[in-house]
SELO-693681 format. One record per atom (N, C-alpha, C, O): residue in one letter; x, y, z negated. Coordinates in Angstrom, 2 decimals. Layout:
REM residues N
  residu       c1       c2       c3
       A        X        Y        Z
...
REM end
This chain:
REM residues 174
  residu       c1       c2       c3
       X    43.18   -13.59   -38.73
       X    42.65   -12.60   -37.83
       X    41.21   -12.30   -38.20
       X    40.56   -13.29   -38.52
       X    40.54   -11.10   -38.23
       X    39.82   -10.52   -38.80
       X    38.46   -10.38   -37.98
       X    37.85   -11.07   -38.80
       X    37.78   -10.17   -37.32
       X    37.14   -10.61   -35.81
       X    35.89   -10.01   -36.57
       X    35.07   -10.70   -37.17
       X    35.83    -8.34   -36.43
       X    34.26    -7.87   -36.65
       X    33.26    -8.10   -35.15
       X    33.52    -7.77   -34.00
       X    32.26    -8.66   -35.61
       X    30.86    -8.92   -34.64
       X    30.65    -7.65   -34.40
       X    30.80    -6.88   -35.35
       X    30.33    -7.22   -33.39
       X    28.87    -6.30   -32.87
       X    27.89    -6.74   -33.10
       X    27.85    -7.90   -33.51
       X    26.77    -6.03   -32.92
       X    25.64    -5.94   -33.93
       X    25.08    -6.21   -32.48
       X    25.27    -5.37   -31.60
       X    24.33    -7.46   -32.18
       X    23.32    -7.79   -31.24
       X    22.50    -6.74   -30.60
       X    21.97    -5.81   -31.21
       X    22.44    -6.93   -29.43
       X    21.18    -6.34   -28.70
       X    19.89    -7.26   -28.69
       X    19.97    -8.44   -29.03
       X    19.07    -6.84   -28.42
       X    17.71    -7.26   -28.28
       X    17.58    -7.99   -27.09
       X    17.48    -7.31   -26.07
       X    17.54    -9.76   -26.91
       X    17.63   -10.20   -25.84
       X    16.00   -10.35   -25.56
       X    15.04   -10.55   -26.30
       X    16.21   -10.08   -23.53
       X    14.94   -10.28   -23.42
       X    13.45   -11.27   -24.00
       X    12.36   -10.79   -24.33
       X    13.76   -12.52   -24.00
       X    13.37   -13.06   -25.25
       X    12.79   -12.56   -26.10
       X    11.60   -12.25   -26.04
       X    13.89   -12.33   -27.50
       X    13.11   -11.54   -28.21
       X    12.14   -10.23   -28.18
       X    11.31    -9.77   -28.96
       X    12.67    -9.82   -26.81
       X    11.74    -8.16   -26.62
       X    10.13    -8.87   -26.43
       X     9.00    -8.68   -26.87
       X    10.61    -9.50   -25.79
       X     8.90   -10.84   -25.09
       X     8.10   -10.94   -26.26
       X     6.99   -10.40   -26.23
       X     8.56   -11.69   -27.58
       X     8.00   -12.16   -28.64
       X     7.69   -11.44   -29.59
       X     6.82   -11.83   -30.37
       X     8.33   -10.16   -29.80
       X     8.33    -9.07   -30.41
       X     6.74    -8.51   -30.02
       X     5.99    -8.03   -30.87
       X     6.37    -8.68   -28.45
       X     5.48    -7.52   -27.94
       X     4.22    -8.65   -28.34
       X     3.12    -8.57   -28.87
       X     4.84    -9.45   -27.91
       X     2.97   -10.44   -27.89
       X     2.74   -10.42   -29.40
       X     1.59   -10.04   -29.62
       X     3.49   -10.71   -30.66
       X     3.65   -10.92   -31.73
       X     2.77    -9.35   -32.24
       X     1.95    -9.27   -33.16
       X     3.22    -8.27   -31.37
       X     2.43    -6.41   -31.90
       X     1.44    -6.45   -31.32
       X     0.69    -5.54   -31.67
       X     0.65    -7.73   -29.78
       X    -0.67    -7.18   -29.82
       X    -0.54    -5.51   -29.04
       X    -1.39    -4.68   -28.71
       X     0.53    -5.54   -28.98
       X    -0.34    -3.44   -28.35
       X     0.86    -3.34   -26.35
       X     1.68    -4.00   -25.71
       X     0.28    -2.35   -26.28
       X     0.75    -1.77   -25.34
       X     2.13    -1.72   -24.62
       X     2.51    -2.00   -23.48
       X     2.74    -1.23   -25.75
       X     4.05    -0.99   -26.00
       X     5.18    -1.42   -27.12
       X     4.82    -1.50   -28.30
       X     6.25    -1.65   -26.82
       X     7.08    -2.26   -28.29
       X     8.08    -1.19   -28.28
       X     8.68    -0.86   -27.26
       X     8.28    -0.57   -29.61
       X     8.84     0.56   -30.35
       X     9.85     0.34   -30.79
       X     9.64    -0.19   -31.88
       X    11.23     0.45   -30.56
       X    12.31     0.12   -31.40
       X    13.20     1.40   -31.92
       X    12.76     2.55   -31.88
       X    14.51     1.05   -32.41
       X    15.04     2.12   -31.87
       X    15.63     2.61   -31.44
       X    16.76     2.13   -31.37
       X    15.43     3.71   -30.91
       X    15.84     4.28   -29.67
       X    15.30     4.18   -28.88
       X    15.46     5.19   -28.20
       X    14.34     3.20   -28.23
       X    13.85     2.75   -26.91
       X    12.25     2.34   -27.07
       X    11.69     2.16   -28.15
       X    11.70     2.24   -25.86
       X    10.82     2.51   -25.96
       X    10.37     1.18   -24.55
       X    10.83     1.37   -23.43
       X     9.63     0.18   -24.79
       X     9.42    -0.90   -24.23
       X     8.09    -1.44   -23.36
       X     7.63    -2.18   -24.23
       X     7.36    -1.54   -22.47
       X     6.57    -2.28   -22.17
       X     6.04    -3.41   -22.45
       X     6.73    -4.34   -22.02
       X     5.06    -3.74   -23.00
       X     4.93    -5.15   -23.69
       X     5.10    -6.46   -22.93
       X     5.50    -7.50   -23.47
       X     4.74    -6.35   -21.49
       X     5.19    -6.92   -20.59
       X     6.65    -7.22   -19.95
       X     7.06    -8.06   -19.15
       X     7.19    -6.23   -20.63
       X     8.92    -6.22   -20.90
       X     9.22    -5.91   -19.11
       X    10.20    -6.19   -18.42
       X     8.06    -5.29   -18.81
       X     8.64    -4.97   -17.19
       X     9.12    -3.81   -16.76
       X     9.20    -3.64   -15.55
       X     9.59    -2.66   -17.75
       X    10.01    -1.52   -18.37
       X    10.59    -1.25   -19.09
       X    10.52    -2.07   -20.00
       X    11.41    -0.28   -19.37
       X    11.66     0.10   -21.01
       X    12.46     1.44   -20.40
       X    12.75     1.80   -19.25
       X    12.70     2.13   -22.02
       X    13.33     3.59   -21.67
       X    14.10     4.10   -22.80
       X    13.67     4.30   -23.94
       X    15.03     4.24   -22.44
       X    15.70     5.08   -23.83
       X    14.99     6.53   -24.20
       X    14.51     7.24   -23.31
       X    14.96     6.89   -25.54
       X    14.58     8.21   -25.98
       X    15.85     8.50   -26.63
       X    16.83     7.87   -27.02
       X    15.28    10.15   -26.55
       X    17.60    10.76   -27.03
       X    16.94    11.54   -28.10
       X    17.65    11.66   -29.10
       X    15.89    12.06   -28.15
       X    15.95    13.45   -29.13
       X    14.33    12.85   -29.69
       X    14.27    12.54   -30.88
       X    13.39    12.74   -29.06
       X    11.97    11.55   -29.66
       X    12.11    10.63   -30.21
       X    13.04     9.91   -29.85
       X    11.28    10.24   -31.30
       X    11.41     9.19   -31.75
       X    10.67     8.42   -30.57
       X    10.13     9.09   -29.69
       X    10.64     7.12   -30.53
       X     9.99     6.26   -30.06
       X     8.69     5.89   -29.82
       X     8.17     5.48   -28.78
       X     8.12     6.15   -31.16
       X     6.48     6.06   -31.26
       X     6.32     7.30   -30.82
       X     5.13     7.45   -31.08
       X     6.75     8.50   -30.25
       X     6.28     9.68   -30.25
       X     6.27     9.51   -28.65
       X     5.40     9.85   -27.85
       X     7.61     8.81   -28.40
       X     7.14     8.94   -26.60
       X     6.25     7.78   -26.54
       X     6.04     7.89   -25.34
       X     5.55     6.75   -26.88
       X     4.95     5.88   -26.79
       X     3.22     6.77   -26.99
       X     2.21     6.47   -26.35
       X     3.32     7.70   -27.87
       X     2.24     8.56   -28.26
       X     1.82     9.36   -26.62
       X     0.74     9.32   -26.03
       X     2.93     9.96   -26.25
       X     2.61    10.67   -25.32
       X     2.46    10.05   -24.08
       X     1.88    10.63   -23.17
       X     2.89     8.99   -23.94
       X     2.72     7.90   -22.28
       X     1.01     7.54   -22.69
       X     0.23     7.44   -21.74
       X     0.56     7.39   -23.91
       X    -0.96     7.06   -23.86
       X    -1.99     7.83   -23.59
       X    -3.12     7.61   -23.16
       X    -1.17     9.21   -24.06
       X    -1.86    10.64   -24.00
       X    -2.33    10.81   -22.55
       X    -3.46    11.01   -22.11
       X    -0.75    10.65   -21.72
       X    -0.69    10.69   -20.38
       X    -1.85     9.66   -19.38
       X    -2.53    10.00   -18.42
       X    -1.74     8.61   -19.91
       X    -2.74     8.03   -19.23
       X    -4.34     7.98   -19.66
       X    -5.22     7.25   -19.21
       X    -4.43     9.23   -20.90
       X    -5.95     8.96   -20.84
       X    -6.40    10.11   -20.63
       X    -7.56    10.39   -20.92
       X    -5.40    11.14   -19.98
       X    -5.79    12.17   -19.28
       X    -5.69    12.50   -18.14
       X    -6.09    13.55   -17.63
       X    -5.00    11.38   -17.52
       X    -4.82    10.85   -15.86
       X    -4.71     9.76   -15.62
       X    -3.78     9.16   -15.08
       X    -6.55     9.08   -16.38
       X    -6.44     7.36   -15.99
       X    -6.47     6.87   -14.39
       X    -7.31     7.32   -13.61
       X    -5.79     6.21   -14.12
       X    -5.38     5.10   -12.92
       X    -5.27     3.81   -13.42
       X    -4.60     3.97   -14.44
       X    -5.53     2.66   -13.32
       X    -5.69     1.71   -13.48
       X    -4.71     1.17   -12.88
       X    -4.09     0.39   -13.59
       X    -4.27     1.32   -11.62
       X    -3.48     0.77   -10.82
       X    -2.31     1.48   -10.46
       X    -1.69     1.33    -9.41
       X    -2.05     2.19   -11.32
       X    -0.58     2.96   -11.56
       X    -0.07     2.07   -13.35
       X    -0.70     2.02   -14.41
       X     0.77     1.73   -13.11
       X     1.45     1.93   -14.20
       X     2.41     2.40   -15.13
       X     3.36     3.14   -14.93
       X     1.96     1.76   -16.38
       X     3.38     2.82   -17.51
       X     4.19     3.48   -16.91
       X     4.10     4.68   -16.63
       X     5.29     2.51   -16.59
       X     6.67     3.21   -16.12
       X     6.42     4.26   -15.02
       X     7.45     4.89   -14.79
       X     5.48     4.60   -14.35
       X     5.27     5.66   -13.83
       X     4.65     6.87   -14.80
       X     4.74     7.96   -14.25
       X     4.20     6.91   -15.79
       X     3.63     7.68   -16.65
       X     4.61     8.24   -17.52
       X     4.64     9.42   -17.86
       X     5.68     7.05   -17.99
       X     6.83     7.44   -19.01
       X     8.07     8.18   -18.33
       X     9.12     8.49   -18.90
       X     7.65     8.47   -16.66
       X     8.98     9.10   -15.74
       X     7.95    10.81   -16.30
       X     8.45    11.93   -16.36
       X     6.87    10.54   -16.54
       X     6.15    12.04   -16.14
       X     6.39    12.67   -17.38
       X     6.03    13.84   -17.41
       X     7.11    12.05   -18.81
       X     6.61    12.85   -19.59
       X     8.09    12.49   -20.27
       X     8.38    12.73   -21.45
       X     8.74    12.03   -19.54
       X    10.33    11.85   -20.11
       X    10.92    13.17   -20.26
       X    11.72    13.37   -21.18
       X    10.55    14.19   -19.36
       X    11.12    15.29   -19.50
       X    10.89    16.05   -20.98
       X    11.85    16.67   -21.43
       X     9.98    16.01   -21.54
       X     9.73    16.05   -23.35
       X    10.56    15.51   -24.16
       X    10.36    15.69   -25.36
       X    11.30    14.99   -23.88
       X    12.67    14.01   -24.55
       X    13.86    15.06   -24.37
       X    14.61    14.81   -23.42
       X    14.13    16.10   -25.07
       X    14.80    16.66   -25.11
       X    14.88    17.80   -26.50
       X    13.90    18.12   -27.17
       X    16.23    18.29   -26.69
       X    15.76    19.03   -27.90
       X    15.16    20.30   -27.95
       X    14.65    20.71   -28.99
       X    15.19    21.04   -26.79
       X    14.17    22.34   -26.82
       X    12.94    22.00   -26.89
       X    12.14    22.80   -27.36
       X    12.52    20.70   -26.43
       X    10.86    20.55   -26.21
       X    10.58    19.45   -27.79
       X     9.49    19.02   -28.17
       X    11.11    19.37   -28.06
       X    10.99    18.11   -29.55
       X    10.17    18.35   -30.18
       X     9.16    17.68   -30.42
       X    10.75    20.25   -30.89
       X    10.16    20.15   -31.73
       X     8.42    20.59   -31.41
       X     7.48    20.31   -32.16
       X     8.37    21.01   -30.69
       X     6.98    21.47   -29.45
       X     6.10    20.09   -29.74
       X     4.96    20.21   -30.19
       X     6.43    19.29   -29.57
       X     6.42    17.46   -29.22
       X     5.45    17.20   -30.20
       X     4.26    17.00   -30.00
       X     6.17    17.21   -31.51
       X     6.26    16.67   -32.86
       X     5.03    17.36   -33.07
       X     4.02    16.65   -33.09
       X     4.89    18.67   -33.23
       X     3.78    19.58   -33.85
       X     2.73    19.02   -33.21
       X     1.75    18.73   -33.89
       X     2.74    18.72   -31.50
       X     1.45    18.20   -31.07
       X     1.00    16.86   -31.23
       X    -0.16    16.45   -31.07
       X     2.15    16.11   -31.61
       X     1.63    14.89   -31.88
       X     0.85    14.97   -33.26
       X    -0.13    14.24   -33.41
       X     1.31    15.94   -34.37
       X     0.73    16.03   -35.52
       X    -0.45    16.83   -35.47
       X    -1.11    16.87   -36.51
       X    -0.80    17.37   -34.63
       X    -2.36    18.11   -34.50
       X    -3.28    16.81   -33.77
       X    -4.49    16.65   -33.95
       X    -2.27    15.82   -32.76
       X    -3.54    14.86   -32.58
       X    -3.76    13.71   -33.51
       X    -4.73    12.98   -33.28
       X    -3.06    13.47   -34.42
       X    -2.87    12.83   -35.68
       X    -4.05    13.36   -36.91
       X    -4.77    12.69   -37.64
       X    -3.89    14.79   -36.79
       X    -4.93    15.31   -37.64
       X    -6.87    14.99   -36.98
       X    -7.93    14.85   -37.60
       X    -6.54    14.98   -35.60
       X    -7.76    15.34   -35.20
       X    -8.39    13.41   -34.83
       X    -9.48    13.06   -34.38
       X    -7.46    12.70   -35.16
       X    -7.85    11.32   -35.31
       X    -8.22    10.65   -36.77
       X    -7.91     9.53   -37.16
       X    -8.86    11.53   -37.38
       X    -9.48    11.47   -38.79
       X    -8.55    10.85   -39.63
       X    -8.93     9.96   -40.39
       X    -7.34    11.21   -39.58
       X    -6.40    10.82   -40.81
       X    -5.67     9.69   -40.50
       X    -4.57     9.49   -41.02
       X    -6.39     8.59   -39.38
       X    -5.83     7.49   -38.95
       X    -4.39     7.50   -38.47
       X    -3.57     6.61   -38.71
       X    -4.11     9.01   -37.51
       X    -2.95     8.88   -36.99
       X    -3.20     8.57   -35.67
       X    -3.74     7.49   -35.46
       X    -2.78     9.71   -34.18
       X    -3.56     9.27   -33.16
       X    -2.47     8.13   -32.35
       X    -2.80     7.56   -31.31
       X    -0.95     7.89   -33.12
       X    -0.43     6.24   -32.46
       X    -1.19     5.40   -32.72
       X    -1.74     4.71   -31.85
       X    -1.43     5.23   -34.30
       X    -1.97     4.00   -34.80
       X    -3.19     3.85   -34.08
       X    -3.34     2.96   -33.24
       X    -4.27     4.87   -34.43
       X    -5.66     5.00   -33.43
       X    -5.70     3.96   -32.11
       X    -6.55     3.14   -31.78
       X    -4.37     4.34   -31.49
       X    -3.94     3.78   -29.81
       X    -4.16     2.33   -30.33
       X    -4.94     1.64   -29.67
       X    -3.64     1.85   -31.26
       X    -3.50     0.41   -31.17
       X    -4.84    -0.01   -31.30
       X    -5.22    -0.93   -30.57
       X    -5.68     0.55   -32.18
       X    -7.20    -0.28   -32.59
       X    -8.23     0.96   -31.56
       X    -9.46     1.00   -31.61
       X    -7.62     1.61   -30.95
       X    -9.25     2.28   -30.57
       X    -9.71     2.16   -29.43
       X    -9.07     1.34   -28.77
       X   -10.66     2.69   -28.83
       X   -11.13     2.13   -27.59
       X   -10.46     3.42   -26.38
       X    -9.95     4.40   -26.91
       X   -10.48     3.39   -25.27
       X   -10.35     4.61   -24.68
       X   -11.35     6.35   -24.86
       X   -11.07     7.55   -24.93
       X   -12.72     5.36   -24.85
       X   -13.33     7.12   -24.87
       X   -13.27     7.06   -26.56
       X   -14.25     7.76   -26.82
       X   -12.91     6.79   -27.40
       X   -12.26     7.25   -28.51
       X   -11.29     8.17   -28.54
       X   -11.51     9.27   -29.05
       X    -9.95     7.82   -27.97
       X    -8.79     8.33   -27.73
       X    -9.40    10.11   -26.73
       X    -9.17    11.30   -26.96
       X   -10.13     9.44   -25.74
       X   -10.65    11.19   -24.93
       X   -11.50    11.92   -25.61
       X   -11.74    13.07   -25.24
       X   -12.20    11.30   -26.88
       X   -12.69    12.27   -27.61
       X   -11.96    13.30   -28.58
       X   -12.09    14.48   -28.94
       X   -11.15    12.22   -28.81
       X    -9.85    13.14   -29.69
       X    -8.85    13.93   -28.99
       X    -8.17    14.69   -29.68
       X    -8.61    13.87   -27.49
       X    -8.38    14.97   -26.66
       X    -9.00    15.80   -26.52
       X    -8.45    16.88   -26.74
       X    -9.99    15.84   -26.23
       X   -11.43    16.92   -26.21
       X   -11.62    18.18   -26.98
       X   -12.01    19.33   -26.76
       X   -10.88    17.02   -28.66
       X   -10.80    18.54   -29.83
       X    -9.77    18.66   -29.84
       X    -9.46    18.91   -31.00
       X    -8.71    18.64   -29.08
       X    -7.48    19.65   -28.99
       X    -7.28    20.01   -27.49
       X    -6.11    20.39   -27.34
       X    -7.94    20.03   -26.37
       X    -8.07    20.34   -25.20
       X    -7.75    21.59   -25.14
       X    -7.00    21.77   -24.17
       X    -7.99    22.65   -25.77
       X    -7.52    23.82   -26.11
       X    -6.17    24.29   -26.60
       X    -5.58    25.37   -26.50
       X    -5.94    23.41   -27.03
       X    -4.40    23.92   -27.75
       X    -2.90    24.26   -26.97
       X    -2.40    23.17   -26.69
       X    -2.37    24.94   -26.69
       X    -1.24    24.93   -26.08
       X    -0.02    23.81   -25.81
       X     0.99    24.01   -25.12
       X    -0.40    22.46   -26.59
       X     0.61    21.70   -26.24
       X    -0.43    20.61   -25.49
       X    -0.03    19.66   -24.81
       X    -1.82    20.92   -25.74
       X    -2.15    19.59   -24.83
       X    -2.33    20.25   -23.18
       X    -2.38    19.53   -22.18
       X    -2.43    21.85   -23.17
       X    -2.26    21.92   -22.06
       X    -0.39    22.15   -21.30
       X     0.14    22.15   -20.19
       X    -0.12    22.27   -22.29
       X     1.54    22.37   -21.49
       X     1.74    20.67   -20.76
       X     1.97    20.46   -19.57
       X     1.61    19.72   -21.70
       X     1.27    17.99   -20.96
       X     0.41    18.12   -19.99
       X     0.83    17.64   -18.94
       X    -0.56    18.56   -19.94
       X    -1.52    18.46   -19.00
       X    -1.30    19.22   -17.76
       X    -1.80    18.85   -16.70
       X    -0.74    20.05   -17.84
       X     0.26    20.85   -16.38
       X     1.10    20.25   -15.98
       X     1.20    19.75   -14.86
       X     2.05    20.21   -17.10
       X     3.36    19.00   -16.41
       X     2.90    17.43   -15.73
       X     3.59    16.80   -14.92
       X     1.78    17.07   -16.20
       X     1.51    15.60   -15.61
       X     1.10    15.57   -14.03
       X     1.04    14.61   -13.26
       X     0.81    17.20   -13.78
       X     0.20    17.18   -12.46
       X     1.29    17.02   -11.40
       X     1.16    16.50   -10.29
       X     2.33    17.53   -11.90
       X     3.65    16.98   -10.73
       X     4.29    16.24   -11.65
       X     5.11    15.66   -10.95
       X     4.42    15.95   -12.49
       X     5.38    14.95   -13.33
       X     4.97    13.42   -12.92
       X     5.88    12.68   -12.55
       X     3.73    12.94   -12.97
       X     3.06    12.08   -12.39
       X     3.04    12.39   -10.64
       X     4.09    12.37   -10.01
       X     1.89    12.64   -10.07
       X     1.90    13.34    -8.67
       X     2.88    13.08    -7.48
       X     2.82    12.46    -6.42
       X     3.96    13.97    -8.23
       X     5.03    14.21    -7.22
       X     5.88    12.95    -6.89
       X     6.53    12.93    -5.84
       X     5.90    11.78    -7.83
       X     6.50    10.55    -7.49
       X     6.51    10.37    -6.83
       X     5.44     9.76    -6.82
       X     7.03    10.25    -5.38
       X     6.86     8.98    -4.41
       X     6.49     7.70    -4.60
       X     5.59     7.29    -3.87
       X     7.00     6.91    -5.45
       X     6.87     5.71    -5.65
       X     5.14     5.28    -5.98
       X     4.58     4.22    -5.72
       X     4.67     6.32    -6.54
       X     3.10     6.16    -6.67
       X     2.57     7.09    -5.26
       X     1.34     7.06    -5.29
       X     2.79     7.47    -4.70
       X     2.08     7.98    -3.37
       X     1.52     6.81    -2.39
       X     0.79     7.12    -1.45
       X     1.90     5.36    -2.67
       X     1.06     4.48    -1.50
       X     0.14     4.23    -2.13
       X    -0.86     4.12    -1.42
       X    -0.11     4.01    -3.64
       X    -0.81     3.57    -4.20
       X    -2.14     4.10    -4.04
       X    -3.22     3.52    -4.08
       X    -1.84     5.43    -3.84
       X    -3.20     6.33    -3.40
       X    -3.69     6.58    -2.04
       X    -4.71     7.07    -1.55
       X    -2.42     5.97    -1.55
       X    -2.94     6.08     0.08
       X    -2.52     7.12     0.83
       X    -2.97     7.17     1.98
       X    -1.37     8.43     0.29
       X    -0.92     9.45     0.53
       X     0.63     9.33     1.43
       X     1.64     9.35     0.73
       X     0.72     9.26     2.21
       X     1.80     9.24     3.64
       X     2.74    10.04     3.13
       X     3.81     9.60     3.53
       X     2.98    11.33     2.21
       X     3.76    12.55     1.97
       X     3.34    13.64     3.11
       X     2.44    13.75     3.94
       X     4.45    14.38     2.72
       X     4.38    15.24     4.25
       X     4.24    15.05     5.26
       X     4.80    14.13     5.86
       X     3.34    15.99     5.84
       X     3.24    15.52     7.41
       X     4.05    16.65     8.64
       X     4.05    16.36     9.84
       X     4.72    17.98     8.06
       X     4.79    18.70     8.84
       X     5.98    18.18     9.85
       X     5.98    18.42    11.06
       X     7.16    17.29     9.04
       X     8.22    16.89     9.62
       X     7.76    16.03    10.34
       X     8.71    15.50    10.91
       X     6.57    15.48    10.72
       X     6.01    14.29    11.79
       X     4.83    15.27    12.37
       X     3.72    14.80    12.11
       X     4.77    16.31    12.98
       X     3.90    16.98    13.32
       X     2.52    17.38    13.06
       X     1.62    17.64    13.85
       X     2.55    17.37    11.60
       X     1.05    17.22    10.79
       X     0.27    15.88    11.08
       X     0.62    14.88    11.72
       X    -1.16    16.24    10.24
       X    -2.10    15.20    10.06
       X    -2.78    14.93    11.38
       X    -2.94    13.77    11.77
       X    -3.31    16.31    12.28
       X    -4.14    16.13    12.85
       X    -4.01    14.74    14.33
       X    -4.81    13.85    14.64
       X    -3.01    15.03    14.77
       X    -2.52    14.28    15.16
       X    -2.08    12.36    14.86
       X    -1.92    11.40    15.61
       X    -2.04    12.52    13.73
       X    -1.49    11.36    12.63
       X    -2.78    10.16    12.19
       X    -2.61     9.10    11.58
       X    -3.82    10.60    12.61
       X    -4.78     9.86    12.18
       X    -5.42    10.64    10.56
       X    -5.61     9.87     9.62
       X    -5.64    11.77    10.40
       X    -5.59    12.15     9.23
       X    -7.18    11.57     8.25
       X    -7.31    11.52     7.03
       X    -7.99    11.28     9.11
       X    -8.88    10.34     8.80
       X    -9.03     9.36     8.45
       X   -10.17     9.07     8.06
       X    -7.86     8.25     8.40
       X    -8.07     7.40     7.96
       X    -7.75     6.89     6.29
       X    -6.97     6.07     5.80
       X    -8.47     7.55     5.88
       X    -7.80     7.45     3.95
       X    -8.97     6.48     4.25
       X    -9.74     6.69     5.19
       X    -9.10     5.40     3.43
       X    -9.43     4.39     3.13
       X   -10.66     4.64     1.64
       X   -11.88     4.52     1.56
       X    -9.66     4.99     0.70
       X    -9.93     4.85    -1.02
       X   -10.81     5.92    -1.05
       X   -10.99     6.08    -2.25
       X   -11.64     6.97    -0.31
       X   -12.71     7.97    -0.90
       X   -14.13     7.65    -0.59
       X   -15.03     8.38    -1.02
REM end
């Protein structure tokens, strides 16, 4: 009897040792796309991996929160994972690649500092794909619920009879 193996998955374990072993942010495989903390991960269908890993960094250094994390950033920009927007994707990742002095603006991510990374936003701030990300992050991010306590935001108030009533004064975080 003849008994072909399947080809292993990546046990948590190894995803663990893999990430501390890269030192960075994120662990890149393929297809998927990982938290180094392994408290996340995401399939990509039509992105490569490092490209959505490119753009979750993008995302957060143009809507830093400290106390939001990844997996809330990689819901905002998952919608780019598709094949009408790919090739859109690709071109912008290669204009911020260019504008990271040849380094490459993934690799950059791993060794550079943050206002490094926003300087190299800065010279493509203009371009049509860093503002198409930069629109989409405002409800792509935003609109989550799941990050709305974090900021201290209740949601709607009209179905509970507005703010005024509600204590609308009491935000805490300004």
């Amino acid at each position: 009897m003849n008994i072909q193996s399947k080809p292993r998955a990546m046990t948590r374990r190894q995803l663990l040792k893999n990430s501390a072993a890269a030192g960075s942010a994120f662990v890149v495989g393929t297809g998927y796309l990982a938290g180094a903390d392994a408290a996340w991960a995401t399939e990509t269908s039509t992105l490569q991996p490092r490209t959505m890993a490119t753009l979750v960094q993008m995302a957060r250094d143009i809507y830093p929160h400290d106390k939001v994390s990844d997996e809330y950033y990689v819901v905002a920009v998952k919608g780019y994972d598709t094949p009408e927007a790919a090739e859109e994707v690709e071109v912008g990742i290669a204009i911020l690649d260019g504008a990271a002095q040849g380094k490459g603006f993934a690799s950059y991510l791993d060794v550079g500092w943050e206002r490094d990374r926003v300087d190299i936003l800065r010279q493509v701030e203009q371009s049509p794909f860093f503002q198409k990300v930069r629109g989409g992050l405002v409800t792509g991010l935003y609109n989550q619920k799941a990050v709305w306590p974090i900021f201290g935001y209740e949601g709607e108030s009209f179905s509970q009879g507005g703010y005024l009533d509600r204590g609308f004064d009491d935000i805490t975080w300004l």
